[in-house]
C-alpha positions as a Python dict, from the first residue, in 0.01 Angstrom:
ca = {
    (1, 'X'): (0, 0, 0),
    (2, 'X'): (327, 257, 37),
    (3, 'X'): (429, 189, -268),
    (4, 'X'): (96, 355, -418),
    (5, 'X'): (136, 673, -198),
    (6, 'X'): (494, 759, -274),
    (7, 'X'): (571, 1057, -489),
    (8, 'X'): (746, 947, -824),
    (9, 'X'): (975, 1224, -872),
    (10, 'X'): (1001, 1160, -1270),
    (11, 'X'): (682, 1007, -1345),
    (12, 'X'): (753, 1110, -1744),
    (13, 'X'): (1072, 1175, -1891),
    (14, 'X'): (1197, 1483, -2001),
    (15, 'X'): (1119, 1440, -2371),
    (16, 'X'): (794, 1326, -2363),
    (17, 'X'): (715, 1677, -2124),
    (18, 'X'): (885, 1848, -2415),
    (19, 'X'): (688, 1706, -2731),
    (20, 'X'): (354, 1739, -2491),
    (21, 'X'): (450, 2089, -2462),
    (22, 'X'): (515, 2137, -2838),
    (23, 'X'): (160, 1986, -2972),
    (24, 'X'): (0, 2165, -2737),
    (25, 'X'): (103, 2527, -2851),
    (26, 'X'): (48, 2363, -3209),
    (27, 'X'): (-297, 2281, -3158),
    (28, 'X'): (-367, 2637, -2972),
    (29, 'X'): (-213, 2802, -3282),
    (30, 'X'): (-444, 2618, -3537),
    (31, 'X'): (-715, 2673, -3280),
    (32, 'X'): (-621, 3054, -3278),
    (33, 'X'): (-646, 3046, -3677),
    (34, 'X'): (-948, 2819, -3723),
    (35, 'X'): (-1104, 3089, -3474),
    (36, 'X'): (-1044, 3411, -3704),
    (37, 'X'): (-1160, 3206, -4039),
    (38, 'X'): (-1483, 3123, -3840),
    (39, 'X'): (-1565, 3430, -3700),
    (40, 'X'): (-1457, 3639, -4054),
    (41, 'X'): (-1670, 3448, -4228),
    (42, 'X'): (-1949, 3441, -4015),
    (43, 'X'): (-1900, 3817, -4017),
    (44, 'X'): (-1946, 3793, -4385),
    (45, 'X'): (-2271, 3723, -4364),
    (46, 'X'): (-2426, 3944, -4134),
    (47, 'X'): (-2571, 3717, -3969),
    (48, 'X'): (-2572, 3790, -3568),
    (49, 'X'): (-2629, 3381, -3486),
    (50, 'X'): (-2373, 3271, -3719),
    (51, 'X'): (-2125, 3518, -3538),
    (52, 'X'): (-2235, 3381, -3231),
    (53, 'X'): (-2242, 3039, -3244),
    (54, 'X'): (-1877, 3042, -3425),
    (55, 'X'): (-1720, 3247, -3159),
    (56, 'X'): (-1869, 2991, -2898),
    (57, 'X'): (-1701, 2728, -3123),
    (58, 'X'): (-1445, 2873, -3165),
    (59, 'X'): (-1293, 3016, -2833),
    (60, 'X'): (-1403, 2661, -2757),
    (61, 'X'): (-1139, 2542, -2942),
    (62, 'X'): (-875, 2680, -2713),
    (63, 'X'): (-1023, 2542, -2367),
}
């Protein structure tokens, strides 16, 4: 039963931290992009719902 409760100093190694780190600014960057297309061309249209609804989508991309 200790040997559940002890702190593993290293429980991933320093390159996996590293690449985890790296895809996720990737995927925050496309988010960030996919965000401006949606909302510019929902702007396009006029349309106050389609504005909406993409920005929802959109910033919930990033969460």
């Amino acid at each position: 039963m200790t040997e559940l409760l002890e702190d593993d100093d290293e429980a991933y190694p320093v390159k996996e931290e590293v690449s985890n780190a790296i895809t996720s600014v990737i995927g925050a960057l496309l988010a960030i992009v996919g965000l401006y297309f949606l909302v510019t061309r929902a702007t396009s249209t006029g349309d106050v719902t389609k504005i909406v609804t993409c920005t929802i989508f959109g910033l919930s991309l990033l969460i």
